[in-house]
N, C-alpha and C positions, 0 to 999 in steps of 0.2 A: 215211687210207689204212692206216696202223696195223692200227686197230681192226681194219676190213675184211679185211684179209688174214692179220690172226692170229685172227679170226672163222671165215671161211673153211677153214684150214687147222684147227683142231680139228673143224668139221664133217667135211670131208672123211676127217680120221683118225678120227672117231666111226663114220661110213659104214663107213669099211672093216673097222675093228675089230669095228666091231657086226656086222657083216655076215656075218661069218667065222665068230665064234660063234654068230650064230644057225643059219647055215649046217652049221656041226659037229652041231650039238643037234637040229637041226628036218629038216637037208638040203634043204630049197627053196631050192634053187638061182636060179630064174624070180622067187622074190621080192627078194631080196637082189641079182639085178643089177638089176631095175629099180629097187630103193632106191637104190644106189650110184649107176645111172646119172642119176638122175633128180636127186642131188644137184648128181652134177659137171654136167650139162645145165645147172641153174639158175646154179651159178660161171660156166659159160661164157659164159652169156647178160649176167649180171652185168658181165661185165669186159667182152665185146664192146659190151654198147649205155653203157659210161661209159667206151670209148674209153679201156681199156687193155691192149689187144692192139697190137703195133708191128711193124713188119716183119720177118722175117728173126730172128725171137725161136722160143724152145723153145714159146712159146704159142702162137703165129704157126701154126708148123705142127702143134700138137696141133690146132688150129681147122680146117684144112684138111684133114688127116686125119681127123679127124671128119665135116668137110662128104663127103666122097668115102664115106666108111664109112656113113656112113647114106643117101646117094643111090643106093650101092649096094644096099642092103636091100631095095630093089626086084627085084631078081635074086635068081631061088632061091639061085644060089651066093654071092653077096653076101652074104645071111640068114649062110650059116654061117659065111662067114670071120670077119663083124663078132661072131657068137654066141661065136667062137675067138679074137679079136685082143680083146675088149672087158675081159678081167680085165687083161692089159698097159698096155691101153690105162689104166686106171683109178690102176694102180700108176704109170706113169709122167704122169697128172695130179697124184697124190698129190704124188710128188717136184716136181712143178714149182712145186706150192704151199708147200711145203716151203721151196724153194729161194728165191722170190718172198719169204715172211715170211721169213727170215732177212734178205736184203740189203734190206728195210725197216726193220729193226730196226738194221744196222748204219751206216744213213744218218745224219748228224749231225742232230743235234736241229731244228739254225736251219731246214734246210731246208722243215720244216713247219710254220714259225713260222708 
């Protein structure tokens, strides 16, 4: 789980970082959120189908606000709030991952014996 989630979290800050300069340098915008998004997509899909998402968790409801945000993309107006809410949305994955490798790393060794 280690590995995985300090895996994880350099992707995701590779994503971003990359993202932003290429964004300064090139300005394609369209490209760089579906890079980003399509990172975090595949984390998310990762930790929900190996059943590490728990209830009442910071991840918990990034998932739910996700499910809602892209069911609304259906609706013109959905298109834009999700096209407006999805850099937030990103930064505040970042940090969850963030926060996720940190208290793995702070967990006693045994427990992963």
């Amino acid at each position: 789980m280690k590995t995985f989630k300090t895996l994880d979290f350099m992707l995701q800050t590779l994503a971003l970082i990359g993202g932003a300069a290429y964004w300064t340098v090139d300005g394609d915008f369209f490209l760089v959120y579906s890079l980003v998004g399509g990172v975090q997509a595949v984390s998310m899909a990762v930790h929900f189908f190996t059943g590490n998402v728990y209830p009442n968790t910071a991840r918990s409801i990034y998932h739910w606000i996700s499910l809602v945000a892209v069911a609304s993309m259906f609706a013109v107006v959905g298109f834009w709030i999700l096209l407006f809410l999805a850099p937030f949305m990103a930064v505040f994955y970042w940090s969850l991952c963030l926060t996720e490798t940190v208290r793995v790393w702070e967990r006693p060794k045994r427990i992963f014996a």
